[in-house]
N, C-alpha and C positions, 0 to 999 in steps of 0.2 A: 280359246277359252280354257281357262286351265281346269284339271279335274279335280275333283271333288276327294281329297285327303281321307280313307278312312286307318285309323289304326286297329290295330288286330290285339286281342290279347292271345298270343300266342303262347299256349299251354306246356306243348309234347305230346298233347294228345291227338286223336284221328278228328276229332270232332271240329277245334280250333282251325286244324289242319287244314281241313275242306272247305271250313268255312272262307280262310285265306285265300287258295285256288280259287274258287266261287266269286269275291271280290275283283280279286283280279280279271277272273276273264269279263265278269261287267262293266271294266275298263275304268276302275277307282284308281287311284293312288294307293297304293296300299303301303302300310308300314308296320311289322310285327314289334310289341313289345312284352317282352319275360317279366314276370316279376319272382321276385325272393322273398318272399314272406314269412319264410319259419327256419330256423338254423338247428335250431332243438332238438336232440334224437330221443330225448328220453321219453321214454314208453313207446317208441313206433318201435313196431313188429318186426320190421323189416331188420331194424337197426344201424339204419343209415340215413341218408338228409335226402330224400326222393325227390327232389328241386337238382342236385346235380345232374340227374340221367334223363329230368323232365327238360331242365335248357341243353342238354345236347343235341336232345331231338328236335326241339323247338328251332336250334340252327342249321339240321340239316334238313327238314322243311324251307327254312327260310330261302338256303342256298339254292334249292331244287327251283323255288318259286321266282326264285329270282328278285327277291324282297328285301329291304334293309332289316336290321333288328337291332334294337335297343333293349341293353336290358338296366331295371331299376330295381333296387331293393326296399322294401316299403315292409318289412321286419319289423320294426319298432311301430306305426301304424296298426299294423296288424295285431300286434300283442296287446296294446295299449286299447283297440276297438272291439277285439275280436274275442281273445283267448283270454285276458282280464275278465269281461262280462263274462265268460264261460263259466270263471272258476266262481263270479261273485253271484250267479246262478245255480250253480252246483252245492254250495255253503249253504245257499236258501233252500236246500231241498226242490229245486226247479230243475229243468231238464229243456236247455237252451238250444237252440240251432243256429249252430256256427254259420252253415254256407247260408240260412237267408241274411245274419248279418255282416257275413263276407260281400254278398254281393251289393248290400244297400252302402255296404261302411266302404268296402277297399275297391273293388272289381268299376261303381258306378258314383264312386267318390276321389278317392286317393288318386284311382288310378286314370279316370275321365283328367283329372290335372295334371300329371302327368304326359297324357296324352295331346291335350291344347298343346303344353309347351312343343309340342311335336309341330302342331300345326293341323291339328286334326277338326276336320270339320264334323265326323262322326265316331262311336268308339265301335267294336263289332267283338264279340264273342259266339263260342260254340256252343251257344243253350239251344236246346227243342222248344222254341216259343216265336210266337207273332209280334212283330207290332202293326198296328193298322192307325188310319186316324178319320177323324168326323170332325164335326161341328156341332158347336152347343154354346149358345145366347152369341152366335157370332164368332165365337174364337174356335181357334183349332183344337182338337182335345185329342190324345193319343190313346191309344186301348192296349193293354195287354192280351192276347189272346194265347190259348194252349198250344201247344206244338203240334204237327198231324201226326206226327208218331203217338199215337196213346202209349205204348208202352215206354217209351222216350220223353215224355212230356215235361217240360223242368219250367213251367209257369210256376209253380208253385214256390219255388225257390225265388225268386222275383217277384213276391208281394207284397215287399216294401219298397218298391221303387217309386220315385215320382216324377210326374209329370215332366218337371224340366230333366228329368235323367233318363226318360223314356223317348226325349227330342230327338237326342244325341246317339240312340241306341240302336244298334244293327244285328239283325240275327237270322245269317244270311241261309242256313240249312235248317230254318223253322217251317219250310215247308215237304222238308224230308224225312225219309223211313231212316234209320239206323242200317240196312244193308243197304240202302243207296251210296250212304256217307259211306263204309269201308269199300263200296269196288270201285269208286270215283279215287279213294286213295290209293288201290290198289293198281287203278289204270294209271295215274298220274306218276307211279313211281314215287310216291310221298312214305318216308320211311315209319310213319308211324301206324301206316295202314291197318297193321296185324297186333299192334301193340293195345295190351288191356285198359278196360277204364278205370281210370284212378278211384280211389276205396278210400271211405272213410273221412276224418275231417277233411275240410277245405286248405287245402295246400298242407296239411299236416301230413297226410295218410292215415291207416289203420293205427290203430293206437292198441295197447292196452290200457281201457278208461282208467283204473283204478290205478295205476302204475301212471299216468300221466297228469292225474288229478294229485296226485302226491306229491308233486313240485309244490303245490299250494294247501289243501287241504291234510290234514295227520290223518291216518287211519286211527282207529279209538273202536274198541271191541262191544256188542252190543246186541239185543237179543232180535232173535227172528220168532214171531208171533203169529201162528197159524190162525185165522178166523175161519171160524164152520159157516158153510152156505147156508143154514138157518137162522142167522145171527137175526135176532127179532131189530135192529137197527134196518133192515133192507126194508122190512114189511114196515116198517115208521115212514120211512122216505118216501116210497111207493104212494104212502095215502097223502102225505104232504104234496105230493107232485099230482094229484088226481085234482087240485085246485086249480091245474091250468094254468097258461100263460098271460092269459087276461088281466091278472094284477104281480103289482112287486113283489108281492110275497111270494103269489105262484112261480113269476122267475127264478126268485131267489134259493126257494127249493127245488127247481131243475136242476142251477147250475149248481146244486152243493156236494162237494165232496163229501163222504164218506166219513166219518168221525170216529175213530175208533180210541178203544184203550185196553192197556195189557191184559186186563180179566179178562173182554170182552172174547179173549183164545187161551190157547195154550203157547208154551214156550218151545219151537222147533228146531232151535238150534241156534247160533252165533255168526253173528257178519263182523266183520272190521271197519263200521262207515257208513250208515242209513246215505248218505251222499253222497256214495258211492253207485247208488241202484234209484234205476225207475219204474215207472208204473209200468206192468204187462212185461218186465222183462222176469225170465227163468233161468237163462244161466247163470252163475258165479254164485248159487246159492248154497251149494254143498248140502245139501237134506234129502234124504233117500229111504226109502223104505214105506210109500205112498202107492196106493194104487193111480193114482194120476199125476203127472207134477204140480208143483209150487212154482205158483206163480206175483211176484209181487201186485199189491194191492193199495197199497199206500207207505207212506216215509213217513216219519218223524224225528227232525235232524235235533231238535230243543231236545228230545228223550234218546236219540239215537238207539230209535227202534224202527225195526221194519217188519208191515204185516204182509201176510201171505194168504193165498186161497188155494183151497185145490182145483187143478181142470181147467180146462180153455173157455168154459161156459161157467163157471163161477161169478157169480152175482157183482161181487165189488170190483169185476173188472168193468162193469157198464154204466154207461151214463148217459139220460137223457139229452145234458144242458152246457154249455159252461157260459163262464162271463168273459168279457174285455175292457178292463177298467178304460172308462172316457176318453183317457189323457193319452193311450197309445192305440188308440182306434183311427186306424191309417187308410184313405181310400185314393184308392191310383186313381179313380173319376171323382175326382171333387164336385165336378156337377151333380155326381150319383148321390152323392151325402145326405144321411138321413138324417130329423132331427128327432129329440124326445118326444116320444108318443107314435112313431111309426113304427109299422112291423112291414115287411118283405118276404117273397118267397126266394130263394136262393140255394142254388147247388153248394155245397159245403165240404170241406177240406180239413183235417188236420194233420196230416203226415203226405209228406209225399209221398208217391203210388198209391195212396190209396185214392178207390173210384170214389168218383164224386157221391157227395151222401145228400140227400132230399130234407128239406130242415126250412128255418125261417128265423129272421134275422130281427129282435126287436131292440128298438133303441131306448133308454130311461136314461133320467138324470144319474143312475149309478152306472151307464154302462152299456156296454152292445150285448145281448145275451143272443147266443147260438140256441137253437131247441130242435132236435133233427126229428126226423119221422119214427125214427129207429135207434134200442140204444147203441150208443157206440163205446165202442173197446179200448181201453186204452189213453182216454181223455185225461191230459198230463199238464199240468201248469209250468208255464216257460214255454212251451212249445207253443207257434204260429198256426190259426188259424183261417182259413182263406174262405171267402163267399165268391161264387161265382154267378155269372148271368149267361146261361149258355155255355160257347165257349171262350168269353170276358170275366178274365179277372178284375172284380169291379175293386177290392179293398183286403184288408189285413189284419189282424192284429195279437199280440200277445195272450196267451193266455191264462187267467188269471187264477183261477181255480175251477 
């Protein structure tokens, strides 16, 4: 009987690596493939095409393992799914994530076709995640679950995956620690053992944001607007959201951002690009002379203005709520799918590493709204949202404001 064909995406990295070994000695087929995804140098830090020293290693792995390797260039893909929406995110004053739509777009798209042409009965990558599967009205149903590494855990990054891409999907060190995976590479002789994990965008690297958004967006000079933590706008919202989640309106003032205008502070100095910067970040602000930092609090790209707060506990960094407009409310269990008029308890997610947050998930004709127990920091439109049930990632989605 012949063996079961998995191909590998072989990175250069320790993780890829192991996961390869690990295939192998379960006595797959195994088949390494490289991709080329980015040629670009502008704005990487590094200032070179980190895809050359990633496929050297990715072949002297392969050589060790004793593996074929193919490599493909899926570049044009990748710009066209990946780094386009980036920059047509960044325009909108949004704050996108590349690697969950590297992985839904190229890793468990492009590159799964790719992979058939190989002959692959399964694809396998180096993420810290499960898959498991059940049954539901009869059919088979696949589960996402977290990785056992907590500190390693990259389910989150795979919250748009579906169902038939989770068939196909292998992730053969999801049941490992992070120092498992380096002394396995380190015993194996696998040359990537000691080498660091790649940083920054997905197959890009580190970037200078601002310096790489400038291929597409102009910088355009524009003021930075300090808001006071007494701004009587918090104390408005506060009694709006004391209406509860019970009706749309109370949704609808959970999940609302922040409204500000230039009165509403003072003038603290000059940025190059409200599109340039997101919510909760502090550096690249240049304003000094503060007993606490400035911290951004919201954008606005129409006025290109950007407001700021003082302190890590400043009011307009938190938020009860946000929405998920209808249309991109994504659930890896489609069995799980709620309709209008239900609510759920669910562990809740918007940034990876961060610990699961306690919330509840209600659905309307406008929409999925998140409501956590606690406010949360940092609540950014563009960026992915995740509901959990345990440790199953049940669903996904965009978020909207």
């Amino acid at each position: 009987m012949a063996k079961e064909r998995v191909v590998i995406g072989l990175s250069g990295g320790v993780d890829s690596s192991v996961a390869a070994w690990l295939l192998r000695e379960q006595g797959y087929d195994v088949v390494g493939l490289f991709m080329i995804n980015w040629h670009d140098t502008t704005g990487t830090l590094a200032g070179d095409c980190p895809w050359h020293d990633d496929r050297v290693f990715a072949e002297l792995v392969a050589r060790r393992l004793d593996i074929p390797l193919h490599v493909v260039d899926l570049s044009g893909e990748y710009r066209r799914r990946v780094v386009d929406y980036m920059f047509s995110e960044y325009e909108r004053g949004r704050t996108p994530n590349p690697d969950v739509l590297c992985n839904r777009e190229i890793k468990f798209d492009v590159f799964l076709k790719e992979a058939l042409k190989l002959g692959a009965d399964y694809v396998a990558t180096g993420h810290y995640c499960r898959r498991a599967e059940t049954e539901a009205d009869g059919r088979r149903v696949y589960r996402l679950l977290a990785g056992s590494d907590p500190n390693k855990d990259q389910s989150y990054f795979l919250c748009q995956l579906s169902q038939e891409q989770l068939s196909r999907a292998m992730f053969p060190i999801g049941e490992m620690v992070k120092p498992e995976v380096r002394r396995i590479a380190e015993e194996q002789g696998l040359a990537t053992a000691r080498r660091k994990d790649s940083q920054g965008i997905c197959f890009v690297g580190k970037v200078d944001l601002p310096v790489f958004l400038q291929q597409k967006l102009k910088a355009c000079r524009g003021d930075i607007v300090e808001i006071p933590a007494d701004w009587p706008g918090y104390a408005r919202a506060e009694a709006l959201c004391g209406m509860g989640p019970d009706t749309q309106e109370g949704l609808d003032a959970l999940a609302a951002p922040y409204e500000y205008e230039p009165s509403d502070g003072r003038k603290a100095g000059e940025h190059n690009g409200a599109h340039f910067y997101t919510i909760g970040q502090r550096k690249g602000l240049n304003v000094g002379g503060r007993p606490e930092p400035l911290f951004v609090i919201a954008t606005d790209v129409e006025r290109n203005i950007i407001y700021v707060g003082q302190g890590q506990e400043h009011p307009g960094l938190f938020r009860r709520g946000l929405r998920i407009l209808p249309q991109v409310m994504h659930w890896i269990r489609p069995d799980l799918r709620m309709e209008a008029g239900e609510c759920r308890p669910y562990s809740l997610r918007i940034r990876y590493r961060q610990p699961l947050q306690a919330g509840r998930l209600y659905v309307t004709e406008r929409g999925g709204y998140l409501v956590f127990d606690r406010p949360q920091r940092g609540v950014t439109a563009g960026q992915f949202a995740a509901w959990y049930d345990g440790e199953e990632l049940v669903g996904s989605g965009v978020i909207d404001r």
